[in-house]
C-alpha positions as CSV (number, residue, x, y, z in Angstrom):
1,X,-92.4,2.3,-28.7
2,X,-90.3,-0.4,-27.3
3,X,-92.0,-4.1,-26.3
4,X,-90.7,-5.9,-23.6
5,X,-89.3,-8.4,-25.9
6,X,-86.6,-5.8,-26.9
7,X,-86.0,-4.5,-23.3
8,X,-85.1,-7.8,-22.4
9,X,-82.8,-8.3,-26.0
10,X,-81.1,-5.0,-25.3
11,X,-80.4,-5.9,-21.7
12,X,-78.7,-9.3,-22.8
13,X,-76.5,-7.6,-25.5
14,X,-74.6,-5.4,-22.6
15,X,-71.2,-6.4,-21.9
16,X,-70.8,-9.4,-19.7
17,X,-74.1,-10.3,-19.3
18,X,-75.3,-13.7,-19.8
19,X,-78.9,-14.5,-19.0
20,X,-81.9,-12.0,-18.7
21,X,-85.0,-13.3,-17.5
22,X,-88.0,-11.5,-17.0
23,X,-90.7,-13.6,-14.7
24,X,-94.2,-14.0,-12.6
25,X,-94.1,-14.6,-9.4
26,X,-95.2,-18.1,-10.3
27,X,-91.6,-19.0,-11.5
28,X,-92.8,-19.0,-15.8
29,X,-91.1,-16.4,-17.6
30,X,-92.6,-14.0,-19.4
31,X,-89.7,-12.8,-22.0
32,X,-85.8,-14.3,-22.0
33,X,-82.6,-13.7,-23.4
34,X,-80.5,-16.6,-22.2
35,X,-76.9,-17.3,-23.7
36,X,-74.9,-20.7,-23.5
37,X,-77.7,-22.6,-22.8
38,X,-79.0,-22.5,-19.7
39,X,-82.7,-22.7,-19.9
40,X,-85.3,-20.3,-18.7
41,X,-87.8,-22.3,-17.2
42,X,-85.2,-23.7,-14.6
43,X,-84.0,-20.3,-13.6
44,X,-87.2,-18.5,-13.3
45,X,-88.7,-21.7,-11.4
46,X,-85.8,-20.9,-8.7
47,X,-86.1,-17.6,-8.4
48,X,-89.7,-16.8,-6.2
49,X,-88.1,-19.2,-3.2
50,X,-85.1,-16.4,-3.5
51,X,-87.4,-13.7,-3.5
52,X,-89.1,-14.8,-1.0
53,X,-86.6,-15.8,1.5
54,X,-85.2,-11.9,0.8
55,X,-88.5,-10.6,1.3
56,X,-88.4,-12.3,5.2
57,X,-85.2,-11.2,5.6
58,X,-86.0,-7.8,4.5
59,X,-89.0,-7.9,7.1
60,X,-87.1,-9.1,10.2
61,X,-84.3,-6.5,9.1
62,X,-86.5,-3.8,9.4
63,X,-85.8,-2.8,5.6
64,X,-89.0,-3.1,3.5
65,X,-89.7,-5.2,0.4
66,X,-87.2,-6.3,-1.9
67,X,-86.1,-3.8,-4.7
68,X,-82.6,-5.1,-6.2
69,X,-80.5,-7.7,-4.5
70,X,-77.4,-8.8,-6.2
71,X,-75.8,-11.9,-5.1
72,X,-72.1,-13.1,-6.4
73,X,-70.8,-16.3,-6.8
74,X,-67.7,-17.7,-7.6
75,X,-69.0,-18.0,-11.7
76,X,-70.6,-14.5,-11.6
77,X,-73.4,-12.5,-10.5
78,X,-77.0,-13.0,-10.2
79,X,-79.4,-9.7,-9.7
80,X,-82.7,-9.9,-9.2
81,X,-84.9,-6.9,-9.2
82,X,-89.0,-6.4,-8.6
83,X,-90.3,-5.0,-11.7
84,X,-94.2,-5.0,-10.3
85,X,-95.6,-7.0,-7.5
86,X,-96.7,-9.8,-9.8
87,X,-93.2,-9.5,-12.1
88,X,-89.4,-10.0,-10.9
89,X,-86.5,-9.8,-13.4
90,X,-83.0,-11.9,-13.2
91,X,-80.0,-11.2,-15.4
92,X,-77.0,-13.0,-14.8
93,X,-73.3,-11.4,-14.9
94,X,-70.1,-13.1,-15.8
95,X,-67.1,-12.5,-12.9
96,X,-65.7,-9.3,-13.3
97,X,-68.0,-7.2,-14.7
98,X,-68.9,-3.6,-13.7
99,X,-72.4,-4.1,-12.8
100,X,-72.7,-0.1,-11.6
101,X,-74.0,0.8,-15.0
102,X,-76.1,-1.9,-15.2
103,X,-77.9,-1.3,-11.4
104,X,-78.0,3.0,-12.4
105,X,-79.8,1.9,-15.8
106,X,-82.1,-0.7,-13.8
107,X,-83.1,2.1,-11.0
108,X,-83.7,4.7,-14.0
109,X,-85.6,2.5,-16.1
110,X,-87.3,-0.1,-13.6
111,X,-91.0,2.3,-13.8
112,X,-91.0,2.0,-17.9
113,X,-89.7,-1.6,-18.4
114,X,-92.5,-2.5,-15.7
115,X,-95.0,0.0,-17.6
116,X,-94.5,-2.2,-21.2
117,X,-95.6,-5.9,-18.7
C-alpha cells in the first residue's frame, strides 16, 4: 500500500509540475516534493489565508466549501485542493501545462490520498 510520502513523490514527477505540498490547516506541511528550491514551510504558511479567503468567497457566492481552486499567474499555476477538513494540498504548475489530467486524477483520487493522512 502506498504512504503518503510516495503520493506526494509521484505527483511531483508528472510533467510540468514543480512543487507539491501537502499541509494542515495550520500552514506546516505534512509531506513535500518541492523542485528549484522554493521551500515548503513558506508556501504552506501562505496557503490557509488563501483558503480561507476562498472559503468566504465561496459562502457569499452561494457555492459551498472549497474543493479545487486553481489560480494562474504569469509564472504558472497554483492549485489548491481540500484533501480533509484538517488537510489542504498545493502543487504548483509551470505555464503551459495541461493541468486536465492532473485535476481528473485529483477528483478520482482526492478520497484515497486523504484516506493514507
Amino acid at each position: 500500500m502506498p504512504t503518503i510520502r510516495d503520493v506526494v513523490d509521484a505527483l511531483g514527477r508528472r510533467d510540468g509540475v514543480e512543487a507539491v505540498i501537502i499541509l494542515g490547516n495550520d500552514g506546516l506541511p505534512i509531506a513535500s516534493h518541492v523542485a528549484g528550491g522554493a521551500d515548503p514551510e513558506v508556501l504552506s504558511a501562505l496557503v490557509p489565508n488563501v483558503v480561507q479567503a476562498t472559503e468566504q468567497l465561496g459562502h457569499h457566492a452561494s457555492r459551498g466549501h472549497l474543493t479545487t481552486g486553481v489560480i494562474e499567474y504569469n509564472a504558472g499555476l497554483a492549485v489548491v485542493a481540500s484533501l480533509t477538513d484538517e488537510t489542504k494540498l498545493l502543487i504548483l504548475v509551470k505555464p503551459r501545462t495541461n493541468v486536465g489530467p492532473l485535476l481528473y486524477d485529483l477528483t478520482r483520487q482526492r478520497a484515497e490520498i486523504a484516506g493514507l493522512l
